[in-house]
BASE-214942 format. One record per residue (C-alpha): residue in three letters; y, x, z. Coordinates in pm, whole numbers, padded with zeros to 5 digits, always signed. Last residue first. Example, Ala and Ser with C-alpha at 12.3 -4.5 7.8 and 13.67 -1.06 7.14 Angstrom:
# residues 2
SER-00106+01367+00714;ALA-00450+01230+00780;
END
This chain:
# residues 277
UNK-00853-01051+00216;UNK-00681-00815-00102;UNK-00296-00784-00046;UNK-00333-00650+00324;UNK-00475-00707+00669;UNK-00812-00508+00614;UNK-00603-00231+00544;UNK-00709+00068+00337;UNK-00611+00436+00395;UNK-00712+00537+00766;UNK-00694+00851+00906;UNK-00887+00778+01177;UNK-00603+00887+01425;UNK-00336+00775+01204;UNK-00436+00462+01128;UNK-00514+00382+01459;UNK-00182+00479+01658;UNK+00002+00327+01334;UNK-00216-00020+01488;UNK-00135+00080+01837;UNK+00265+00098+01753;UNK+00246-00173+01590;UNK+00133-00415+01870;UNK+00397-00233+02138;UNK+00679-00303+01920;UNK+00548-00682+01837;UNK+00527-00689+02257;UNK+00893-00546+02322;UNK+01048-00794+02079;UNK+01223-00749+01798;UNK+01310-01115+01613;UNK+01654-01087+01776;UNK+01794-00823+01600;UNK+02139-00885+01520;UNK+02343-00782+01185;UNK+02521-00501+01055;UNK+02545-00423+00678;UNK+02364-00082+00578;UNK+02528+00096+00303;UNK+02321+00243+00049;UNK+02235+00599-00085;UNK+01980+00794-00276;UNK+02119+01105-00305;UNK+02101+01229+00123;UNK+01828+01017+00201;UNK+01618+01230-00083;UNK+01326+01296+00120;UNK+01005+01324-00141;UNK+00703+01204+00003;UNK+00347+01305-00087;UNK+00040+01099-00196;UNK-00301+01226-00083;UNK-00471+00833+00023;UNK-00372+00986+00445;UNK-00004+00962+00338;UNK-00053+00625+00164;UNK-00171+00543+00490;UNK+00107+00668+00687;UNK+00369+00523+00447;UNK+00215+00194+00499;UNK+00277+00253+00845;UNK+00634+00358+00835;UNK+00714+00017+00626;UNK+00523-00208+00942;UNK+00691+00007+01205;UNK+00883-00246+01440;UNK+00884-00658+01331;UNK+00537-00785+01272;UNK+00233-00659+01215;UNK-00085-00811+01133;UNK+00004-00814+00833;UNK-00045-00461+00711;UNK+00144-00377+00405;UNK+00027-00296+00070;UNK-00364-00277-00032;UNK-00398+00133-00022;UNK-00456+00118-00377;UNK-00229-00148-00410;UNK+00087+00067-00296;UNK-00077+00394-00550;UNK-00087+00164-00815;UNK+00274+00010-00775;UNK+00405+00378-00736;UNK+00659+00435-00548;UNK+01038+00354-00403;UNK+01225+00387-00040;UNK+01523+00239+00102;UNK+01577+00027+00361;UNK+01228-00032+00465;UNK+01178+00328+00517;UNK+00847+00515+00358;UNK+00907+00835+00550;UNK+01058+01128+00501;UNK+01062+01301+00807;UNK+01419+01383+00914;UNK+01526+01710+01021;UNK+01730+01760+00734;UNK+01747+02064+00581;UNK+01593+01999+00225;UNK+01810+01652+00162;UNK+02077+01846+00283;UNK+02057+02104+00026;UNK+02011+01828-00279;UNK+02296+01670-00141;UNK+02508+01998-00122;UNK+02360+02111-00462;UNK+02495+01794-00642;UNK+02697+01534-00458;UNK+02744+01499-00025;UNK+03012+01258+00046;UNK+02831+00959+00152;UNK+02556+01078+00299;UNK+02796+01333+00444;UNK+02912+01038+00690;UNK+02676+01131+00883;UNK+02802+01442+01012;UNK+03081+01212+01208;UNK+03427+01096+01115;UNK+03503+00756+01285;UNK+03504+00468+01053;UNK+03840+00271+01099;UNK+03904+00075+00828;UNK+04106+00406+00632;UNK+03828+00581+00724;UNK+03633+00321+00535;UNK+03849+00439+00237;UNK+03839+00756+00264;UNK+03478+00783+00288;UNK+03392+00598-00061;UNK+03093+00398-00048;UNK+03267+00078+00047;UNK+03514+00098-00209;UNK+03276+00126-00487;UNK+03522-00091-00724;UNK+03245-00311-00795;UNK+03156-00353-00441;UNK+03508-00398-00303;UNK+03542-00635-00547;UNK+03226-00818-00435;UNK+03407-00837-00093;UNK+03358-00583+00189;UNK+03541-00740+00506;UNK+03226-00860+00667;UNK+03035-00496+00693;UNK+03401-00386+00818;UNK+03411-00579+01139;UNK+03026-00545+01176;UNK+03033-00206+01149;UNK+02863+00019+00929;UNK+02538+00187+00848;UNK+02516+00496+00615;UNK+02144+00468+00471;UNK+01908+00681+00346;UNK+01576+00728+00068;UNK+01236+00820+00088;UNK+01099+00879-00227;UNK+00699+00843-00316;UNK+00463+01171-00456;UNK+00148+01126-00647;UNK+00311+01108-01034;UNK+00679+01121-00976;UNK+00957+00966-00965;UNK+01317+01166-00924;UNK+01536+01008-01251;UNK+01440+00619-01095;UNK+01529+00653-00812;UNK+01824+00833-00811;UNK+01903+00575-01127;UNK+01852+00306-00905;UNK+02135+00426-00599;UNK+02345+00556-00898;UNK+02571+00240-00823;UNK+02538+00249-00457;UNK+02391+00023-00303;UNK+02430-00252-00051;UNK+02213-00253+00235;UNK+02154-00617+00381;UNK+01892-00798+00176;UNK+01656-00445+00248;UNK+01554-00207+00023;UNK+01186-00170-00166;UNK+01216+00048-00542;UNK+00906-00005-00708;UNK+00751+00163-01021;UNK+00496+00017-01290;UNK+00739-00283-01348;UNK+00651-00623-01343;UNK+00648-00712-00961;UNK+00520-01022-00836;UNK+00216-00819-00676;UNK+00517-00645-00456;UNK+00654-00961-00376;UNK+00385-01116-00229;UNK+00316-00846-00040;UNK+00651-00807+00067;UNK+00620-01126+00190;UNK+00313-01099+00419;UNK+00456-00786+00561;UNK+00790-00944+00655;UNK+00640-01226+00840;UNK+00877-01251+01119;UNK+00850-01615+01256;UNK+00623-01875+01024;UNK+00913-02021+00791;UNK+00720-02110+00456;UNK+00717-01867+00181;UNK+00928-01771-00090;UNK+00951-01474-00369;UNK+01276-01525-00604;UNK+01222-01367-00905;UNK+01597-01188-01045;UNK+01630-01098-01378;UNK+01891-00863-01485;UNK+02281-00888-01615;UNK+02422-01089-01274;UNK+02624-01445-01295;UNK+02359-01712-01367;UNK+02091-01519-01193;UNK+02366-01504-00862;UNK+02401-01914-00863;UNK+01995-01929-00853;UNK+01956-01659-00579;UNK+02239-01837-00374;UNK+02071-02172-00372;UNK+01753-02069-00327;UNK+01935-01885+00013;UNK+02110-02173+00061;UNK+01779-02413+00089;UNK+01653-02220+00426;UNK+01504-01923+00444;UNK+01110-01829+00504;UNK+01052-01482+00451;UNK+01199-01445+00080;UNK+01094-01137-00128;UNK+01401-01111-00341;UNK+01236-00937-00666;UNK+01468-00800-00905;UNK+01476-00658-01222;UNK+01538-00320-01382;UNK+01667-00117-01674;UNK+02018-00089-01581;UNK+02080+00247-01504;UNK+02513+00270-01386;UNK+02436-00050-01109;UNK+02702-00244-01068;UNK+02492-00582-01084;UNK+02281-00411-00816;UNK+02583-00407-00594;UNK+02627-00768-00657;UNK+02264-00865-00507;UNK+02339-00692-00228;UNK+02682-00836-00177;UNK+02549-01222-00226;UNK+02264-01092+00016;UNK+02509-01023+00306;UNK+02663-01371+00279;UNK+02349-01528+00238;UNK+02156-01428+00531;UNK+01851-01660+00622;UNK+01584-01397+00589;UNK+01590-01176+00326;UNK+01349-00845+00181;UNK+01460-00687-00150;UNK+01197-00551-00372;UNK+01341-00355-00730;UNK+01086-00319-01011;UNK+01200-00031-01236;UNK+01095+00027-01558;UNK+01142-00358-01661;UNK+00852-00549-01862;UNK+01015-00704-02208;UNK+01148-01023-02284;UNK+01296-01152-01941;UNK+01620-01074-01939;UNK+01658-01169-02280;UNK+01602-01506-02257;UNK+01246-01711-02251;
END
């Protein structure tokens, strides 16, 4: 056993991949840069080829935590049935669930990690970016925190809009905008953290559902179970890497959106679907 894996982690940190190396190698480097370092993680694999195993073993060798890689066999878009996986795989008490495409910052697990709280989760942001300039971030880049800095992507061509205040916005303005904003704060995918209890005590995701919803719903239920939701999108902060889409479809939209439709009207806390069968 080496020293990454002597003692249980405070943080537990889920990321989600499908067949996308060359966006996880970056992911997986931006948590090497990390400033709190008390973590591991868990790269909840929905059916990738060899590379990916590949790429998670080359990374362990060259990144300062432990990394568990979570597989299963290729069955379409079975993101719920990984994460679930993944999220009983987890040592720590406390889980922080991004995607294998959004980089983060280097406070991004110390935001985290300084704001949990007994009966509340955090939702956190993202500041999506081109394809042109998702590709031209190298691990430098990353380590250097070029690709949070605003200047910089201007400098690439990012157009200035109020968004890109995610990645400006420090101190009171953050904590300001993180009060304003319009946005609900939802459990997102991308970027969101709680409590492994409270997560199996409304049995994780649903999955029955595929691509469309499946993150927001849990957040529903743990919702209706009395937990709260902190909205910190403008602190906790992580570039989103382009991609394509294709596993949405109109029917796995329409599927979700009558199983959220059910949860919330009956106010529903436990899924059927979930860790426990």
């Amino acid at each position: 056993m080496n020293q990454k894996e002597m003692e249980s982690p405070k943080i537990s940190v889920i990321v989600s991949t499908y067949n996308a190396e060359e966006w996880l190698k970056k992911v997986l480097w931006g948590f090497n840069c990390q400033i709190f370092k008390d973590f591991e993680v868990v790269v909840a694999d929905d059916g990738s080829g060899p590379k990916t195993k590949e790429l998670v073993e080359e990374m362990s060798k060259r990144v300062f935590y432990n990394i568990i890689h979570v597989w299963q066999e290729d069955d379409g878009f079975q993101k719920s049935r990984i994460l679930n996986k993944a999220v009983e795989a987890c040592n720590a008490d406390y889980i922080i669930m991004t995607d294998g495409d959004c980089i983060p910052r280097e406070d991004f697990v110390e935001v985290h990690y300084i704001n949990k709280e007994p009966g509340y989760f955090i939702s956190g942001g993202y500041y999506m970016l081109p394809m042109n300039i998702s590709k031209m971030i190298t691990l430098e880049d990353i380590e250097n925190q070029h690709c949070f800095n605003i200047h910089w992507l201007k400098e690439k061509g990012i157009p200035k809009t109020f968004k890109n205040n995610k990645l400006t916005a420090n101190g009171i303005v953050s904590k300001l905008l993180n009060t304003f904003t319009p946005t609900n704060a939802s459990w997102n995918g991308h970027n969101s953290s709680g409590w492994k209890k409270d997560i199996l005590n409304v049995n994780g995701f649903d999955e029955r559902m595929q691509y469309g919803g499946q993150d927001r719903e849990l957040g529903e239920r743990l919702f209706n179970f009395g937990i709260k939701s902190k909205q910190l999108r403008y602190s906790a902060v992580c570039v989103h890497l382009d991609h394509k889409r294709g596993y949405k479809t109109p029917e796995s939209i329409a599927k979700n959106q009558a199983i959220r439709k059910e949860t919330k009207s009956n106010k529903m806390v436990w899924t059927h679907y979930g860790i426990t069968k």
